[in-house]
C-alpha positions in Angstrom: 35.8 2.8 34.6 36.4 -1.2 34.7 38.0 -3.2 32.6 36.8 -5.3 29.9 39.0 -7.8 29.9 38.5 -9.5 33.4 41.4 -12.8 34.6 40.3 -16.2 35.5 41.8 -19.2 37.3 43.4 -21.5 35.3 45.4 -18.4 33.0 41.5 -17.9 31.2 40.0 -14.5 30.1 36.8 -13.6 30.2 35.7 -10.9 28.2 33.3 -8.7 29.9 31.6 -5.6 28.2 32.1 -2.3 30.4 29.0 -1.2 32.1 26.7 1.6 30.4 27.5 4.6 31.0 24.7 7.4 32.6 24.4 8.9 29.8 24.4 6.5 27.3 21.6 5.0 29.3 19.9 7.9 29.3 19.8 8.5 25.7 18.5 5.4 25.5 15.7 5.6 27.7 15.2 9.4 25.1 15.2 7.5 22.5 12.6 4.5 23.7 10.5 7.2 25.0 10.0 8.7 21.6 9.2 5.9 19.9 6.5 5.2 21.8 5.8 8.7 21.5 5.3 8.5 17.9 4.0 5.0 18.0 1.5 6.1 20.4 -1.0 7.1 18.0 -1.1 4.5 15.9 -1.5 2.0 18.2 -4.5 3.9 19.9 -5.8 4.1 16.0 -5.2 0.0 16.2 -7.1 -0.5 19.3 -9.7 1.8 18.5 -10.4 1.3 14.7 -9.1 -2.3 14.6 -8.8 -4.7 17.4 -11.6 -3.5 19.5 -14.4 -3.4 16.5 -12.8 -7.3 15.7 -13.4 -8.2 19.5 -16.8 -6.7 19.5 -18.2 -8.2 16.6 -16.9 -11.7 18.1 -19.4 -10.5 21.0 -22.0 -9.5 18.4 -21.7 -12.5 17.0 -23.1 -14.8 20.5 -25.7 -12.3 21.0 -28.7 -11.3 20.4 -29.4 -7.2 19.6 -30.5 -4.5 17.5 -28.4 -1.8 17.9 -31.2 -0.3 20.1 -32.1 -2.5 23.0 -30.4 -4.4 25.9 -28.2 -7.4 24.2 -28.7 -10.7 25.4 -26.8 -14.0 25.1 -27.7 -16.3 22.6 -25.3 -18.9 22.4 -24.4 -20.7 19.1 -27.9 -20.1 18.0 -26.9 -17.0 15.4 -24.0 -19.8 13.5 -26.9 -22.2 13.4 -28.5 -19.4 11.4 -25.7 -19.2 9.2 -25.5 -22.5 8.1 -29.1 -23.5 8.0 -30.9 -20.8 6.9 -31.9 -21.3 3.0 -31.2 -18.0 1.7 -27.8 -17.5 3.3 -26.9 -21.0 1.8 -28.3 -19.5 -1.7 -25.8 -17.0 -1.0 -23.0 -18.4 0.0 -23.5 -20.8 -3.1 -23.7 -17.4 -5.6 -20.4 -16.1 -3.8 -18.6 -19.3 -4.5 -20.0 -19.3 -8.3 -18.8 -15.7 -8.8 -15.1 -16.6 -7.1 -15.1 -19.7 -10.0 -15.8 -17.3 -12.6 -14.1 -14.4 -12.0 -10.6 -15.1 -10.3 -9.4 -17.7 -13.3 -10.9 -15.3 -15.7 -8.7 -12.3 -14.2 -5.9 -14.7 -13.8 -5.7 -15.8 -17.3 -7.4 -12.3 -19.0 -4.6 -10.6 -17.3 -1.9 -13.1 -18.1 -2.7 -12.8 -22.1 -3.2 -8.7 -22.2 0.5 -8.6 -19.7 2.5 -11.4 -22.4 0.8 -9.8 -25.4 1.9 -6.0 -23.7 5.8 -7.8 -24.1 5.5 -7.8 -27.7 4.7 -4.1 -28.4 7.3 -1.8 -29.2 5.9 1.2 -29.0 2.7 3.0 -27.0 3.2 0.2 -24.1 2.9 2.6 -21.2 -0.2 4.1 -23.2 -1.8 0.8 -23.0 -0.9 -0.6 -19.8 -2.5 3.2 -18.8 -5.5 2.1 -20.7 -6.0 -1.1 -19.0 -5.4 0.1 -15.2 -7.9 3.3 -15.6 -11.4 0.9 -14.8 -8.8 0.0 -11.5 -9.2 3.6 -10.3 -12.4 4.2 -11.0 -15.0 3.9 -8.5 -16.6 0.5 -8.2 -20.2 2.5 -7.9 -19.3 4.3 -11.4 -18.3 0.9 -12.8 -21.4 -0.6 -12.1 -23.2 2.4 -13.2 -21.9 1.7 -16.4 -22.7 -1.8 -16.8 -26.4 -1.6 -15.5 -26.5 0.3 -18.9 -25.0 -2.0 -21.1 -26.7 -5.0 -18.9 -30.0 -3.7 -19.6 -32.0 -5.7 -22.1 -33.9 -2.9 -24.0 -31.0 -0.7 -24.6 -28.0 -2.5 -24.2 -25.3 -2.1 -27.2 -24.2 -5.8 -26.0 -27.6 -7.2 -26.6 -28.1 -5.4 -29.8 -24.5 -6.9 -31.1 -25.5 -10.0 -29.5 -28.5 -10.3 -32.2 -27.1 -8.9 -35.1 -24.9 -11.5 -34.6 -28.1 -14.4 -34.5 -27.2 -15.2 -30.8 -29.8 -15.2 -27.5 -29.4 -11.7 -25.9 -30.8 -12.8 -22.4 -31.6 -10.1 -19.7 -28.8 -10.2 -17.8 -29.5 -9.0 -14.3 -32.9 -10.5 -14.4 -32.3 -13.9 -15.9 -31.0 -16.0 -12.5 -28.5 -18.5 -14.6 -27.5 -15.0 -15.6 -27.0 -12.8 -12.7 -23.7 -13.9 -11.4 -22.0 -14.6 -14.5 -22.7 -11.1 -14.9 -21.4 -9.5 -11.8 -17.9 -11.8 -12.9 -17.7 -10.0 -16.0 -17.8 -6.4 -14.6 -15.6 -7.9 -12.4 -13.1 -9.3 -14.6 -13.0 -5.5 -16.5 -12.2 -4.1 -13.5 -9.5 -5.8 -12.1 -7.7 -6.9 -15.3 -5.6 -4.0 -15.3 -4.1 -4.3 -11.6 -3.4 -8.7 -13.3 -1.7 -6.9 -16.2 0.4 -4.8 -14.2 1.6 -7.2 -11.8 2.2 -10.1 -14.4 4.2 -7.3 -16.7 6.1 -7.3 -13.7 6.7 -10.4 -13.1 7.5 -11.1 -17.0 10.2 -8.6 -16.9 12.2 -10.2 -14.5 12.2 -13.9 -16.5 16.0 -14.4 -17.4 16.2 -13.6 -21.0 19.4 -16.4 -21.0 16.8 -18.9 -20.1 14.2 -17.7 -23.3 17.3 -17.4 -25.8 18.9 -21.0 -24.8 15.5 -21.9 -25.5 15.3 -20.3 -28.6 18.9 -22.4 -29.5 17.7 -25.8 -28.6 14.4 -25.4 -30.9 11.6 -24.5 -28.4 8.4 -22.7 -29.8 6.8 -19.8 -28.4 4.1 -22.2 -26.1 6.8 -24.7 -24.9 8.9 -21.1 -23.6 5.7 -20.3 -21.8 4.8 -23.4 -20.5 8.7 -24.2 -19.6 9.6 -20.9 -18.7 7.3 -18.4 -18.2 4.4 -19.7 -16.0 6.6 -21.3 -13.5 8.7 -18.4 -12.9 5.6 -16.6 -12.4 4.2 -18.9 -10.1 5.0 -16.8 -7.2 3.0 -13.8 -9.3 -0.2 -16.5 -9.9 -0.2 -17.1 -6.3 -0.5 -13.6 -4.8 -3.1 -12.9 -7.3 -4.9 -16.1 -6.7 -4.9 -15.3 -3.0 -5.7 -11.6 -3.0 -8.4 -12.9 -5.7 -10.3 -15.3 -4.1 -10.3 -12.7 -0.8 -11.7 -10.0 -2.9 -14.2 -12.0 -5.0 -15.8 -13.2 -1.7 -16.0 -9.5 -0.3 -18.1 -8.6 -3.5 -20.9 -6.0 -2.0 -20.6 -3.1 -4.4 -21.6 -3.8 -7.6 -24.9 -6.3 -6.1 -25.7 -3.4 -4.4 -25.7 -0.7 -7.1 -26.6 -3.1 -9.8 -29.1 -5.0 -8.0 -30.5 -1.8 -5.5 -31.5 -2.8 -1.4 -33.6 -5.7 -2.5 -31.9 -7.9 -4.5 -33.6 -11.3 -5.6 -32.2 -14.6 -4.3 -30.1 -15.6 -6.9 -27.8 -12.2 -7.2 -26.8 -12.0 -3.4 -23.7 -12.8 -2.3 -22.4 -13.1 1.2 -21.5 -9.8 1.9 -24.9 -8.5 0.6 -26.3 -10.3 3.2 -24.4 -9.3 6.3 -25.5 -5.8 4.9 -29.0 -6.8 5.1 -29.0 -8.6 8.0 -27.1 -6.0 10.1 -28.2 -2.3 8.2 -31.9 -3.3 7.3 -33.5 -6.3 10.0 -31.1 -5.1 12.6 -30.4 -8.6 13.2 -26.8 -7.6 14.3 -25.7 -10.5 15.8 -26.6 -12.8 13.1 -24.8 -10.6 10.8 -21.5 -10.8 13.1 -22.2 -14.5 13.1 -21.9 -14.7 8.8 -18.9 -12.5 9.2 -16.7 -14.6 11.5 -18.1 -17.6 9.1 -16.6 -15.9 6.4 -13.5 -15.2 8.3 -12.6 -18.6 9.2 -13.7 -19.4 5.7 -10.6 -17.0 3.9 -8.0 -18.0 6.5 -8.6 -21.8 5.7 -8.9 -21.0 1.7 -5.6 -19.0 2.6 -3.8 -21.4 4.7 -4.8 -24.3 1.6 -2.8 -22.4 -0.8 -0.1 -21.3 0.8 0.7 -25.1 1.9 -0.1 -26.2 -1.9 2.4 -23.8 -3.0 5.8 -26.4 -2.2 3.8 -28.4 -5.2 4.0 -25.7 -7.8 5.5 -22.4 -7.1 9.1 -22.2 -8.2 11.2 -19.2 -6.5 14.2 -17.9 -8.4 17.7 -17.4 -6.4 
């Protein structure tokens, strides 16, 4: 076996690590082999499921075919579609209303229900229970739900909403209507998945910082506005993100709510690569809106996470 230590001109030493043995290298090769072995699977799921549906919908989307027929090339015809056609700018128009409406609504819905959850003493794990349940239900079930209370002739919300003198307008007919409805199903949803990540994120604030605050004189909204919110920051900008990326996914409840023909003013973007890809066939055209929509999250994305430096405080 050589030495490790290996003499130089000039009185040096060099120290040299001893060459592998056989065996070790041969464990080593074992022990590469089965983690490819295991890997293995996985990474045919990735090519299958992932990568190669992702690289053939980038073909889709320069190409002209029905699912049926031979596909031909069509250039940068099917993006012209995208952004010139009136409907899928009606669309893409809704989809940016709803994102407006729902993500600050779910934001600050779930902010209030999480702080006001800090105050209870008791029954706080009933409640945070009853907040998350919509959050596991079934988006179809959900919406089942609300196309009863959205309907005008027997809807318990309507009825409250003239008792009370107020306009009960039809909600899913009505177009100013529509998508300020779809936010509010929305925002019932997903508060409970805001409430459990902002009760999270208000159990780590320092209670040292709250009770200095407390001895120099600060009220209960200088603590949150002090305190609180920027120590959540990096909370508000997870949700923000995995908001705005949801509420522009929206497919489900247009879909149940609004059934396979839905007017111009409820569809969203999603609705229409449905339509265009499940019901005209138009496949390419469809792959087209979806790379669009794409590029459009990964630059909303890439937006926030370079605005963050500006506002989001991290803790050491």
């Amino acid at each position: 076996m050589a030495t490790a230590v290996q003499h130089e001109a000039g009185g040096k030493t060099k120290f040299v690590p001893p060459p592998m043995r056989e065996s070790a290298k041969a464990h080593r090769r074992k022990e590469t082999a089965l983690g490819y072995f295991f890997l293995g699977p996985q990474l045919v799921g990735l090519l299958v499921f992932m990568l190669g549906p992702l690289v053939f919908a980038l073909v889709l989307g320069f190409s002209n075919w029905d699912g049926f027929g031979t596909m031909t090339f069509a250039g940068l015809k099917n993006f012209a579609t995208v952004f010139t056609d009136p409907q899928l700018v009606t669309s893409s128009r809704n989809t940016v209303w709803f994102a407006v409406l729902s993500v600050p609504g779910q934001l600050l819905s779930g902010f209030i229900v999480a702080w006001m959850l800090q105050k209870v003493v008791r029954g706080k794990s009933f409640y945070r229970t009853f907040y998350f349940a919509p959050v596991v239900t079934s988006s179809v079930a959900v919406a089942v739900i609300w196309l009863w209370l959205l309907n005008p002739d027997i809807s318990p919300l309507n009825t409250t909403l003239k008792k009370m003198g107020l306009p009960a307008p039809d909600w899913l007919q009505d177009a100013r209507f529509t998508i300020p409805a779809f936010a509010v199903v929305a925002i019932w949803q997903g508060i409970g998945y805001q409430v459990v990540m902002f009760s999270a994120g208000l159990e780590n604030v320092p209670k040292s910082l709250l009770e200095a605050a407390d001895i120099d004189g600060a009220n209960e909204w200088q603590k949150m506005r002090k305190i609180t919110v920027p120590l959540l920051s990096p909370t508000i900008l997870f949700l923000s993100i995995t908001g705005i990326i949801g509420s522009f996914q929206i497919f489900d409840l247009v879909f149940v709510l609004m059934g396979t023909n839905a007017p111009s003013a409820s569809r969203t973007i999603v609705y229409e690569i449905y339509q265009k890809a499940f019901v005209e066939f138009n496949f390419g055209v469809a792959c087209a809106i979806a790379i669009v929509l794409f590029l459009a999250l990964l630059a909303l994305t890439g937006l926030q996470l370079a605005a963050q430096k500006r506002w989001v405080h991290y803790t050491e």
